[in-house]
N, CA, C and O atoms as a printed pandas DataFrame, in Angstrom:
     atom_number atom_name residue_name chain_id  residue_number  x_coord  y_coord  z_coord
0              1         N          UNK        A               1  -11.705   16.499  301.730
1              2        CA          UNK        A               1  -12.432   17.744  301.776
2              3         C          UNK        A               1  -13.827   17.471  302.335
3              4         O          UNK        A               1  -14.528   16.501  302.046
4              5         N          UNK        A               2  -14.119   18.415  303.136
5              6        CA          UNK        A               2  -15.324   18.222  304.167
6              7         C          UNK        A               2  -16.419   19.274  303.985
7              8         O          UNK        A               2  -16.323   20.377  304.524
8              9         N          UNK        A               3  -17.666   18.858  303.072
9             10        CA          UNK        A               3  -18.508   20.765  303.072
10            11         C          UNK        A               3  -19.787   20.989  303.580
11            12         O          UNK        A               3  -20.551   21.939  303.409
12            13         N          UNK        A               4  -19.961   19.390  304.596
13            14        CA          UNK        A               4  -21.008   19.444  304.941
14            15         C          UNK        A               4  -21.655   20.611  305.854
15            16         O          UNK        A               4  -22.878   20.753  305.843
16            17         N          UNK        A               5  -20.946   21.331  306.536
17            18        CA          UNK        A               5  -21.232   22.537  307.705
18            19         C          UNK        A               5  -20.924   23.927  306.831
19            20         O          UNK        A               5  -21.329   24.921  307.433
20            21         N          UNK        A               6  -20.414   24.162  305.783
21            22        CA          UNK        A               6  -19.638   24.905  304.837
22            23         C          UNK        A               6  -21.108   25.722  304.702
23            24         O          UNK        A               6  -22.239   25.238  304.689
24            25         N          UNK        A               7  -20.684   27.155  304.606
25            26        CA          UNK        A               7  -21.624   27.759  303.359
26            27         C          UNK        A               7  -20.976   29.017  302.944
27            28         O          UNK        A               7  -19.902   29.380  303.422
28            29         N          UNK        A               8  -21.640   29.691  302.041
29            30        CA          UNK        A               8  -21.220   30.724  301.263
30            31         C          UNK        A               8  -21.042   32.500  301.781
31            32         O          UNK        A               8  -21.900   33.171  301.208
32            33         N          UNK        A               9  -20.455   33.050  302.383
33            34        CA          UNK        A               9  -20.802   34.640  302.637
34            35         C          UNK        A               9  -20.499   35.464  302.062
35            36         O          UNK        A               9  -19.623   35.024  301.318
36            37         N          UNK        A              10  -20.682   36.796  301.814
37            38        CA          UNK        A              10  -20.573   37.723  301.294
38            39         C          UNK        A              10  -20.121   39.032  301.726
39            40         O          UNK        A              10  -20.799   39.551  302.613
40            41         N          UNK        A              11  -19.075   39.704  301.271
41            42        CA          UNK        A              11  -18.414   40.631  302.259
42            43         C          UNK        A              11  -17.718   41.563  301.364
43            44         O          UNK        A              11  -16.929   41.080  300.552
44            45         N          UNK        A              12  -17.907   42.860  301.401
45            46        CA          UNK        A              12  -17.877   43.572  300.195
46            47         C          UNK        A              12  -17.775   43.424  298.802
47            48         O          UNK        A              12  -16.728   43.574  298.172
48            49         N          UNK        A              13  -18.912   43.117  298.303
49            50        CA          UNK        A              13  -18.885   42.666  296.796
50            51         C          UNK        A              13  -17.706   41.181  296.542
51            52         O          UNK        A              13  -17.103   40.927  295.499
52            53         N          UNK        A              14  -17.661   40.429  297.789
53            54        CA          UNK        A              14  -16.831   39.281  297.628
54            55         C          UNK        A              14  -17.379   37.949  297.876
55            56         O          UNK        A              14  -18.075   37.986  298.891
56            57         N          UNK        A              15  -17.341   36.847  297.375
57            58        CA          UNK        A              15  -17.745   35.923  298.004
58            59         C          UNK        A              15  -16.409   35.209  299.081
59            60         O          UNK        A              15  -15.240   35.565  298.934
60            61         N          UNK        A              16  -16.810   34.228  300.085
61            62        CA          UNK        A              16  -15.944   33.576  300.719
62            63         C          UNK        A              16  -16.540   32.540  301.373
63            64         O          UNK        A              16  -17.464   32.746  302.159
64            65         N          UNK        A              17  -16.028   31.212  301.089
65            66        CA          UNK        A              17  -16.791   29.753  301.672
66            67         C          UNK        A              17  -15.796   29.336  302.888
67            68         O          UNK        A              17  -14.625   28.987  303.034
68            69         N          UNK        A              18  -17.096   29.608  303.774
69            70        CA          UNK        A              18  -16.973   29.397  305.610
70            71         C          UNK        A              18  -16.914   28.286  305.617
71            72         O          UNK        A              18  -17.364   27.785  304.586
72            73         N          UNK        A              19  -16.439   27.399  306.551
73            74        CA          UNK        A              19  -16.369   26.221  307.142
74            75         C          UNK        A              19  -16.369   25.191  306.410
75            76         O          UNK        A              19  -17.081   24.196  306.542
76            77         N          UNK        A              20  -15.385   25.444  305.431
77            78        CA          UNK        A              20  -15.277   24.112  304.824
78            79         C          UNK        A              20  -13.980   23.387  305.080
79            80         O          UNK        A              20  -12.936   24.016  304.913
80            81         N          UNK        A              21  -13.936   22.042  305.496
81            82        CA          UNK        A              21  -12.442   21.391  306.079
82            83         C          UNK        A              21  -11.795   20.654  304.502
83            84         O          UNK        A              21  -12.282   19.760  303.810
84            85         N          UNK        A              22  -10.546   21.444  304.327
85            86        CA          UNK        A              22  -10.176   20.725  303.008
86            87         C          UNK        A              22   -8.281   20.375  303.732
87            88         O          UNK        A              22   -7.334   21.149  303.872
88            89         N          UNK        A              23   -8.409   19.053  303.999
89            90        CA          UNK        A              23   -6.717   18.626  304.297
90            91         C          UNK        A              23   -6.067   18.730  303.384
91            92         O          UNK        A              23   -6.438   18.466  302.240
92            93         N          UNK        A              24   -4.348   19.364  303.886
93            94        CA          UNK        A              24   -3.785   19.587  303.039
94            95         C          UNK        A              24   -2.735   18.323  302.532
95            96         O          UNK        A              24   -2.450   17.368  303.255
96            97         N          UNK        A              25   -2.264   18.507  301.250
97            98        CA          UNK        A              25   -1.699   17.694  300.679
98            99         C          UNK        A              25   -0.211   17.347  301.925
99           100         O          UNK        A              25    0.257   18.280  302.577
100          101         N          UNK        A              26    0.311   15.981  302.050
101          102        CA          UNK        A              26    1.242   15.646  302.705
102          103         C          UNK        A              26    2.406   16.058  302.358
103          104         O          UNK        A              26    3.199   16.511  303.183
104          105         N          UNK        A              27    2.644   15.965  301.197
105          106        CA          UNK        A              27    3.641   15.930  300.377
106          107         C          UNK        A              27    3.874   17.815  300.052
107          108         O          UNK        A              27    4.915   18.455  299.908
108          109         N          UNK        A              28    2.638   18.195  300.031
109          110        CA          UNK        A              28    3.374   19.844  299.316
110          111         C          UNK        A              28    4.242   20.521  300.287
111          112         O          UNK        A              28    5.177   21.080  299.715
112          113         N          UNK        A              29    4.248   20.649  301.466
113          114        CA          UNK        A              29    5.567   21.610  302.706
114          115         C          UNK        A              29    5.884   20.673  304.166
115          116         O          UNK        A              29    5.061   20.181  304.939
116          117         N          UNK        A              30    6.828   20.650  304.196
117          118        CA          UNK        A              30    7.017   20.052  304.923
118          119         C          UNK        A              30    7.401   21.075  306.450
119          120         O          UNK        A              30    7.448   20.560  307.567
120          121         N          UNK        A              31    7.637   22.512  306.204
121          122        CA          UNK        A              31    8.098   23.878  307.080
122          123         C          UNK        A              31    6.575   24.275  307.364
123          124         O          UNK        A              31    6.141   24.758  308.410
124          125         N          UNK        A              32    5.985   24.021  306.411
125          126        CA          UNK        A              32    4.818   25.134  306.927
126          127         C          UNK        A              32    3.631   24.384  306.978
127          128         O          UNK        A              32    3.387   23.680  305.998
128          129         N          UNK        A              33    2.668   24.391  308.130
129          130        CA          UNK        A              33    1.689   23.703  308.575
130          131         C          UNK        A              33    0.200   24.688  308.429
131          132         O          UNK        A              33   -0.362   25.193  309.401
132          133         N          UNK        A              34   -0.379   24.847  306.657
133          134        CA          UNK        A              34   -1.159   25.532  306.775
134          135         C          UNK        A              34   -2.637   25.446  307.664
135          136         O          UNK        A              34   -2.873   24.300  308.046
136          137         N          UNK        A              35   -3.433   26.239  307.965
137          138        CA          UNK        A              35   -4.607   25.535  308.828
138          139         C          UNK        A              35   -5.764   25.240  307.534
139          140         O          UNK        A              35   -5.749   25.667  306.380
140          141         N          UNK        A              36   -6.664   24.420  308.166
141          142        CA          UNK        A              36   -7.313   23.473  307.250
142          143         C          UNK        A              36   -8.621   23.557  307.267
143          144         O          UNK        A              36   -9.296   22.837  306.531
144          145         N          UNK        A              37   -9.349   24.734  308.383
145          146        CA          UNK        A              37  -10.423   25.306  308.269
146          147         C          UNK        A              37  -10.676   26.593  307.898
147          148         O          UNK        A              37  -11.809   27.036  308.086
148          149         N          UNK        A              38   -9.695   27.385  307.326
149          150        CA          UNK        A              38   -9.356   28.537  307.298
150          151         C          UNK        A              38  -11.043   29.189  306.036
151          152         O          UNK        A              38  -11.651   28.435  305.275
152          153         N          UNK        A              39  -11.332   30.632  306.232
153          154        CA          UNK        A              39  -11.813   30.760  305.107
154          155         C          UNK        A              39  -11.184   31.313  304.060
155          156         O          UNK        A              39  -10.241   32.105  304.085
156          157         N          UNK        A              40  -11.906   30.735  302.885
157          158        CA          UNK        A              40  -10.659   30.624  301.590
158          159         C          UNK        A              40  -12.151   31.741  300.150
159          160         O          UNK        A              40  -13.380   31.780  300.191
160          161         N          UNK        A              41  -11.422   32.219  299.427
161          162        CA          UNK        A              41  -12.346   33.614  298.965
162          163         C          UNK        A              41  -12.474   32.552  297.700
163          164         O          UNK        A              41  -11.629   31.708  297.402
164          165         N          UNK        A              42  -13.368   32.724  297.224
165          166        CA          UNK        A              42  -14.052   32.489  295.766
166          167         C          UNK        A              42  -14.046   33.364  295.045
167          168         O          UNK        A              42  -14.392   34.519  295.293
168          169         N          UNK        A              43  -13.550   32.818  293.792
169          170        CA          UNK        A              43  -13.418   33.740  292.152
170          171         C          UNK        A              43  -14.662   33.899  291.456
171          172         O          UNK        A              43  -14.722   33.341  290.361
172          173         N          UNK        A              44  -15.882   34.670  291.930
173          174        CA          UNK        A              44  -17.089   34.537  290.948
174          175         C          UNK        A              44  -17.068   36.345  289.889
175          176         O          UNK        A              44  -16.611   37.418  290.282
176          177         N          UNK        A              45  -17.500   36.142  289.023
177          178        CA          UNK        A              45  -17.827   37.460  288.366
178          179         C          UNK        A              45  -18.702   38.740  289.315
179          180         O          UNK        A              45  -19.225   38.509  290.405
180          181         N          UNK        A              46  -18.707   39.612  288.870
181          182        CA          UNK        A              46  -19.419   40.784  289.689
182          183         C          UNK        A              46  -20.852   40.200  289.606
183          184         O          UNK        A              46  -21.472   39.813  290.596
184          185         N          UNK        A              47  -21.460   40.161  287.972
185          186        CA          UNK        A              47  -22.697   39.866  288.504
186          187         C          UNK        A              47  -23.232   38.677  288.846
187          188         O          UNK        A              47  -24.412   38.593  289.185
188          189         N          UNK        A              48  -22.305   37.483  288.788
189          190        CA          UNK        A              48  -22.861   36.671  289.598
190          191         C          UNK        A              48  -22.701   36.594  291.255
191          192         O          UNK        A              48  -22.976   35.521  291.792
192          193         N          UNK        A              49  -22.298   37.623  292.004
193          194        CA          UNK        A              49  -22.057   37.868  293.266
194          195         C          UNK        A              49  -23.166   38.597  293.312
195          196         O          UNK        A              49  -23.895   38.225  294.232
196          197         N          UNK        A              50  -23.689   39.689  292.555
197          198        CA          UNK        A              50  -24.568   40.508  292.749
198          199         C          UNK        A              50  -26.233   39.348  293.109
199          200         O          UNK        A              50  -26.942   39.333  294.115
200          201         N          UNK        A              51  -26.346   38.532  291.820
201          202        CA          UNK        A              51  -27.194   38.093  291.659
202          203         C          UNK        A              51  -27.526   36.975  292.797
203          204         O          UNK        A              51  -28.685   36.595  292.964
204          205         N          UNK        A              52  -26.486   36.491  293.537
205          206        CA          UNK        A              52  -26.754   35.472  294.646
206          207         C          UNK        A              52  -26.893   36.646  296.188
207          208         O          UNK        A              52  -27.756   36.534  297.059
208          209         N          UNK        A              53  -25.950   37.550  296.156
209          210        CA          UNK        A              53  -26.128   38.551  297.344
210          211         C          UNK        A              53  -27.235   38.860  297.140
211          212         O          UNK        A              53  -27.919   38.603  298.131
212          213         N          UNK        A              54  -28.145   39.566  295.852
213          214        CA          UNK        A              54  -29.428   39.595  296.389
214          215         C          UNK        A              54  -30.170   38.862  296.587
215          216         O          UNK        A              54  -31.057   39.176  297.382
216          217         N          UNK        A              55  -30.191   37.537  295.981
217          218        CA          UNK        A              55  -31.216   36.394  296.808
218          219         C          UNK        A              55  -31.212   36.358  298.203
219          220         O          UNK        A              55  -32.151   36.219  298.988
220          221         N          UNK        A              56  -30.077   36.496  298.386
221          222        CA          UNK        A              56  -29.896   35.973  299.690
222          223         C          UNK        A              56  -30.483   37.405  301.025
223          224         O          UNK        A              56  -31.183   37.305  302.032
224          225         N          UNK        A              57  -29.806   38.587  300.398
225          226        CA          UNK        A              57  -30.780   39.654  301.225
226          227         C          UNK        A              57  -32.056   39.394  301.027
227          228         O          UNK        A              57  -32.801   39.008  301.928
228          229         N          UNK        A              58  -32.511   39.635  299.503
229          230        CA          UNK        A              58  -34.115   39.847  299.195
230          231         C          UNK        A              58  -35.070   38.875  299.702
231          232         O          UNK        A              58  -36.018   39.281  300.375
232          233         N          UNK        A              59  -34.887   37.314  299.389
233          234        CA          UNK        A              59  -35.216   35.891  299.583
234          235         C          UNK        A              59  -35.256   35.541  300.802
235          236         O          UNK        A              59  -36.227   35.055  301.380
236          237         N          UNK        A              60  -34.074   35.802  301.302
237          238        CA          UNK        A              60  -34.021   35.059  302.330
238          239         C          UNK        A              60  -33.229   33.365  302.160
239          240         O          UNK        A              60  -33.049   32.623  303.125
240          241         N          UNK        A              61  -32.897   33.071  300.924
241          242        CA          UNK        A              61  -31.799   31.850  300.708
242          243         C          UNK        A              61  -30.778   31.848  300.917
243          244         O          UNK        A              61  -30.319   32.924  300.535
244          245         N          UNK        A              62  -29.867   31.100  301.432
245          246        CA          UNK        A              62  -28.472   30.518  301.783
246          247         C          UNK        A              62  -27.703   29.788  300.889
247          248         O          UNK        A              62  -28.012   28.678  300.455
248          249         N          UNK        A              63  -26.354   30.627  300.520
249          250        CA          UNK        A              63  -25.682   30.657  299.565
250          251         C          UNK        A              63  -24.571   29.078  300.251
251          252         O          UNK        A              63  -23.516   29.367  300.816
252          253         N          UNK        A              64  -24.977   27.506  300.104
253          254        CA          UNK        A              64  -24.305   26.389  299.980
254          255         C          UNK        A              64  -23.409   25.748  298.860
255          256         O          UNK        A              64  -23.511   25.789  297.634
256          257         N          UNK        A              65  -22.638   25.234  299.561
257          258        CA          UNK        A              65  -21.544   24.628  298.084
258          259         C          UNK        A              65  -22.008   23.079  298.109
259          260         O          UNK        A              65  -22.199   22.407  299.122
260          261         N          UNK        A              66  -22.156   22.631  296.650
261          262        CA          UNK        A              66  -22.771   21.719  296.946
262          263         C          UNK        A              66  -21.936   20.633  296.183
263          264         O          UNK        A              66  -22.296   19.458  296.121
264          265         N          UNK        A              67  -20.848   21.095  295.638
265          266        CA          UNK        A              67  -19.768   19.689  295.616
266          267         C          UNK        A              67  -18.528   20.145  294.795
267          268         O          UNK        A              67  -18.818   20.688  293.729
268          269         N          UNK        A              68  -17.288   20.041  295.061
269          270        CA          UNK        A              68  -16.013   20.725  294.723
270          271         C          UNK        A              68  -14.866   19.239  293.888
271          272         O          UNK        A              68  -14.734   18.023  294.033
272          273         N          UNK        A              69  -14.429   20.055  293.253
273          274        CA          UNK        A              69  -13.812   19.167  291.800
274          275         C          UNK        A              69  -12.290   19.464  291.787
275          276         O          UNK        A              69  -11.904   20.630  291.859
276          277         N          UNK        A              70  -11.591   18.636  291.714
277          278        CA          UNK        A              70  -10.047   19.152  291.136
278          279         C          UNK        A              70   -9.870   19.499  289.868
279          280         O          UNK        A              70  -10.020   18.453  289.237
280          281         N          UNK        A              71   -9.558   20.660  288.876
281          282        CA          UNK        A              71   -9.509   21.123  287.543
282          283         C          UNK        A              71   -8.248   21.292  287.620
283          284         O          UNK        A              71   -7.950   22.057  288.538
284          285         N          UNK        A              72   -7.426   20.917  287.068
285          286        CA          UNK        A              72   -5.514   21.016  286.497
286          287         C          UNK        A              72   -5.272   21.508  287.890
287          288         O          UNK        A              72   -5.690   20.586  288.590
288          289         N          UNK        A              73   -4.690   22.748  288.921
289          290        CA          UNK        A              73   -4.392   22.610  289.835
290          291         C          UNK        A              73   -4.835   24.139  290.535
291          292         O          UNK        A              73   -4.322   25.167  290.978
292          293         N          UNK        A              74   -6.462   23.357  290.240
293          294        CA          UNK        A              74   -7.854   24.629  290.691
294          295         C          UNK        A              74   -8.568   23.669  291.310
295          296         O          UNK        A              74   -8.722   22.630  290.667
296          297         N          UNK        A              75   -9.172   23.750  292.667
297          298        CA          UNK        A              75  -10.174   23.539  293.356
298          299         C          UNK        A              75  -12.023   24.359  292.826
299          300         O          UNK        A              75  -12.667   25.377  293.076
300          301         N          UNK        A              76  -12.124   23.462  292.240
301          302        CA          UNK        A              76  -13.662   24.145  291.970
302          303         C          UNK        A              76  -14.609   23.815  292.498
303          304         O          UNK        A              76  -14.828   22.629  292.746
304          305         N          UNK        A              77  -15.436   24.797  292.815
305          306        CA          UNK        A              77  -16.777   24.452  294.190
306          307         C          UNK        A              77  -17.684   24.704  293.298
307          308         O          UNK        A              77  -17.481   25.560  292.436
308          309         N          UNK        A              78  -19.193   23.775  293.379
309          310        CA          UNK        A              78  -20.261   24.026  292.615
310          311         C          UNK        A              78  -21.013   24.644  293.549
311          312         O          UNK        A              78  -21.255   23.773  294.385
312          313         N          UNK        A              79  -21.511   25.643  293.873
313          314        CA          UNK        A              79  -22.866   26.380  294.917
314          315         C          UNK        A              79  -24.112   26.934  294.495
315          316         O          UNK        A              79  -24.169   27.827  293.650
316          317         N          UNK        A              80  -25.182   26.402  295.090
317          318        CA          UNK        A              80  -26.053   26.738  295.115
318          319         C          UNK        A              80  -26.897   27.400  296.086
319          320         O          UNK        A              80  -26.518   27.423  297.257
320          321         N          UNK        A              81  -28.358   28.122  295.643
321          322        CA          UNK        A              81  -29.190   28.834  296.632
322          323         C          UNK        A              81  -29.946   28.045  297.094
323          324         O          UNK        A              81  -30.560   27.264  296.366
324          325         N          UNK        A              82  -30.108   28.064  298.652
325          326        CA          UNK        A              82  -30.660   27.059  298.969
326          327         C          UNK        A              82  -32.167   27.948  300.355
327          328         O          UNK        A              82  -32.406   29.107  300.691
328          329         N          UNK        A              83  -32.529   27.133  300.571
329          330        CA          UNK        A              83  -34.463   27.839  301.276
330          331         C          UNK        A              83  -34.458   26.600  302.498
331          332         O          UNK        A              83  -34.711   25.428  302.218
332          333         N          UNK        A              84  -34.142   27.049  303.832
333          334        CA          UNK        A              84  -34.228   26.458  304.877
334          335         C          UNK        A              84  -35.692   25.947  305.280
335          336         O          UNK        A              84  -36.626   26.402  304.620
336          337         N          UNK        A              85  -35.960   25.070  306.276
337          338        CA          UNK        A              85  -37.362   24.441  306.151
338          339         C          UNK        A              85  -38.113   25.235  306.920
339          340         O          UNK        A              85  -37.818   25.193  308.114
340          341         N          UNK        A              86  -39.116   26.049  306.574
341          342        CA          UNK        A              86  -40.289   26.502  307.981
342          343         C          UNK        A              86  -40.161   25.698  308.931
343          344         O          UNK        A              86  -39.560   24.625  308.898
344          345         N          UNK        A              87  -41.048   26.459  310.353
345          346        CA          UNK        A              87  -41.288   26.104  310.769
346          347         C          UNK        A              87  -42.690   24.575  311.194
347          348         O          UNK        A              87  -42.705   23.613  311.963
348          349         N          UNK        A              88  -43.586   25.124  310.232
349          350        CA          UNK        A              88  -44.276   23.871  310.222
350          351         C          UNK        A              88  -43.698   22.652  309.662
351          352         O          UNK        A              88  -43.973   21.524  310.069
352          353         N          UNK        A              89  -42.622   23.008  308.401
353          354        CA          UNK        A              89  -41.943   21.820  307.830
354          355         C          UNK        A              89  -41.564   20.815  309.217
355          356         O          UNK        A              89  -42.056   19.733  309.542
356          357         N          UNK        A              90  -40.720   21.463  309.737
357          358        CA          UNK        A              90  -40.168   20.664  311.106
358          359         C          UNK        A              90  -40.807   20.303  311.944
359          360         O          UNK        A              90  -40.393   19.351  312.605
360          361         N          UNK        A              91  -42.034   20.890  312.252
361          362        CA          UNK        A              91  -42.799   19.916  313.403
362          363         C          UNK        A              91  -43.311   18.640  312.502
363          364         O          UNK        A              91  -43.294   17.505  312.977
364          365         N          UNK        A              92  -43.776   18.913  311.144
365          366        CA          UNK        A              92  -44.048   17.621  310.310
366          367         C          UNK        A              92  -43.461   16.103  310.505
367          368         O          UNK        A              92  -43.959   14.994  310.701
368          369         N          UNK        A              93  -41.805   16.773  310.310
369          370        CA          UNK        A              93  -40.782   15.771  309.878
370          371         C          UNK        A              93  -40.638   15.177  311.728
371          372         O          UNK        A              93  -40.488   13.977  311.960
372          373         N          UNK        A              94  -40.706   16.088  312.725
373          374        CA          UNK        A              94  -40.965   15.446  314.309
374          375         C          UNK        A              94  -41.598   14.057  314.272
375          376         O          UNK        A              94  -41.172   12.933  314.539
376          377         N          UNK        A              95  -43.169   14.700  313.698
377          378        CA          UNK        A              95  -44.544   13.813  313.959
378          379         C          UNK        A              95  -43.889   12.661  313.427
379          380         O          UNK        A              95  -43.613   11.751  314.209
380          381         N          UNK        A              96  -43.593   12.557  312.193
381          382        CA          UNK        A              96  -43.426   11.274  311.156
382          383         C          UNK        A              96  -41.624   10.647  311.649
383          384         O          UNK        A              96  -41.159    9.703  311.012
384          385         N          UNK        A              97  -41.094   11.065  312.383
385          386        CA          UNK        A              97  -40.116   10.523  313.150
386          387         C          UNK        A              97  -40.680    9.715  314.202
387          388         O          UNK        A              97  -40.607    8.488  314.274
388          389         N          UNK        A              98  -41.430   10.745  315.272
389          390        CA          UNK        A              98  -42.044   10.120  316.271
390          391         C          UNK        A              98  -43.072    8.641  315.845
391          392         O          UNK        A              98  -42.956    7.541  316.385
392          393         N          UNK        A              99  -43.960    8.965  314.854
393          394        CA          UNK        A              99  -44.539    7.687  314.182
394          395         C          UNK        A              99  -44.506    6.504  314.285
395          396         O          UNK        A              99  -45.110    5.571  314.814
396          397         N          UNK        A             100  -42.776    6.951  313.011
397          398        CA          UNK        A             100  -42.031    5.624  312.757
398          399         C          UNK        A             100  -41.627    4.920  313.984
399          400         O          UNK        A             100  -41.799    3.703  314.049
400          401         N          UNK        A             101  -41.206    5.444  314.775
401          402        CA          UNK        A             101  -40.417    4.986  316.139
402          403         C          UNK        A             101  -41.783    4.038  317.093
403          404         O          UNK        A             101  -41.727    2.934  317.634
404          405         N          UNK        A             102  -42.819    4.942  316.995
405          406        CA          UNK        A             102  -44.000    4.269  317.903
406          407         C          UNK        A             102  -44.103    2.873  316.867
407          408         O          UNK        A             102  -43.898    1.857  317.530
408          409         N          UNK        A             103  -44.299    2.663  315.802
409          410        CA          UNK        A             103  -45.004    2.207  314.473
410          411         C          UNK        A             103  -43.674    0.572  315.022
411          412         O          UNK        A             103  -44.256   -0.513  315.018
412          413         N          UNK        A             104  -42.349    0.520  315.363
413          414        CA          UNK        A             104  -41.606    0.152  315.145
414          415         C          UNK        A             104  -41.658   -0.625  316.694
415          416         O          UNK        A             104  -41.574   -1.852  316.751
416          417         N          UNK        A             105  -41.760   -0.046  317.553
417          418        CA          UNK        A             105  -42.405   -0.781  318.936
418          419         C          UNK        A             105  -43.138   -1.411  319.308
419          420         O          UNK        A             105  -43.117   -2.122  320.313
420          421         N          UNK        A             106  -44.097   -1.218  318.381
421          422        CA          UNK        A             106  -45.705   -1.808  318.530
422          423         C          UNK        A             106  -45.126   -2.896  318.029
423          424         O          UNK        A             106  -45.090   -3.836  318.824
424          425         N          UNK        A             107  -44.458   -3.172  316.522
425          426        CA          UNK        A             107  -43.959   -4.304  316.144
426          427         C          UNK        A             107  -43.672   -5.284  316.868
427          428         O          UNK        A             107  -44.245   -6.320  317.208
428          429         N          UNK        A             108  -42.290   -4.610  317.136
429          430        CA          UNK        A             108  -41.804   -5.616  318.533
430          431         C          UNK        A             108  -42.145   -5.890  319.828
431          432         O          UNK        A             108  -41.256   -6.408  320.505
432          433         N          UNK        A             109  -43.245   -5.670  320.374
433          434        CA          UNK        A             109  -44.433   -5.830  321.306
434          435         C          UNK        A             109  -44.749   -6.996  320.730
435          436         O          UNK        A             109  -44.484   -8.113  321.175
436          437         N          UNK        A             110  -45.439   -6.680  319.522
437          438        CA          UNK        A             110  -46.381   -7.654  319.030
438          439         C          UNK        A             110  -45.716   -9.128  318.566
439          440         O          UNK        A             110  -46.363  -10.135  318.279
440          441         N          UNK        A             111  -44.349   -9.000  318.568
441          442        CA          UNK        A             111  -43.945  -10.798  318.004
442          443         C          UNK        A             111  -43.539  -11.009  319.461
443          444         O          UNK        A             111  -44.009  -12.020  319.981
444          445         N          UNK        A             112  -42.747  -10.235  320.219
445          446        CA          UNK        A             112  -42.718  -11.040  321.426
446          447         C          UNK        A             112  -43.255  -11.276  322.178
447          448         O          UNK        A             112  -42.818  -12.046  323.033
């Protein structure tokens, strides 16, 4: 199971987790070749759909799954709200990329 690209949407009072790659068992059909990116709907209560749909309108956070469990013969996804980085965040994390990289040249300049 794959959830790194995965996240959470919302579609009439429903939840449903996008892009998550979960292979299917070898052994369960051997006739039928289900697909393995498909989106698959989540069982949450009303108001906990309510309460993440409005973060996510009001806020502005992104509804991510952030790690899924086998329970007797239930797939359970843990998800959380999650807050993408500004824009200044990212030119930050540039600079201190770019840095390291200069910081790491100079090195090896300097012994050889």
């Amino acid at each position: 199971m794959t959830i790194t690209e995965a996240y959470v949407i919302f579609r009439n009072n429903e939840a449903f987790l996008f892009g998550a790659h979960i292979q299917p068992l070898l052994s369960s059909s051997t006739h039928v070749s289900p697909d393995s990116i498909r989106t698959r709907k989540l069982l949450l209560n009303r108001r906990e759909i309510e309460k993440l749909s409005g973060a996510i309108n009001q806020k502005g956070y992104a509804c991510v799954p952030l790690s899924c469990y086998w329970k007797n013969s239930l797939v359970k996804c843990q998800i959380g709200l999650a807050l993408g980085k500004k824009q200044h965040d990212k030119r930050k994390t540039l600079k201190d990329r770019d840095w390291e990289r200069d910081k790491q040249r100079g090195f090896k300049q300097h012994l050889d």
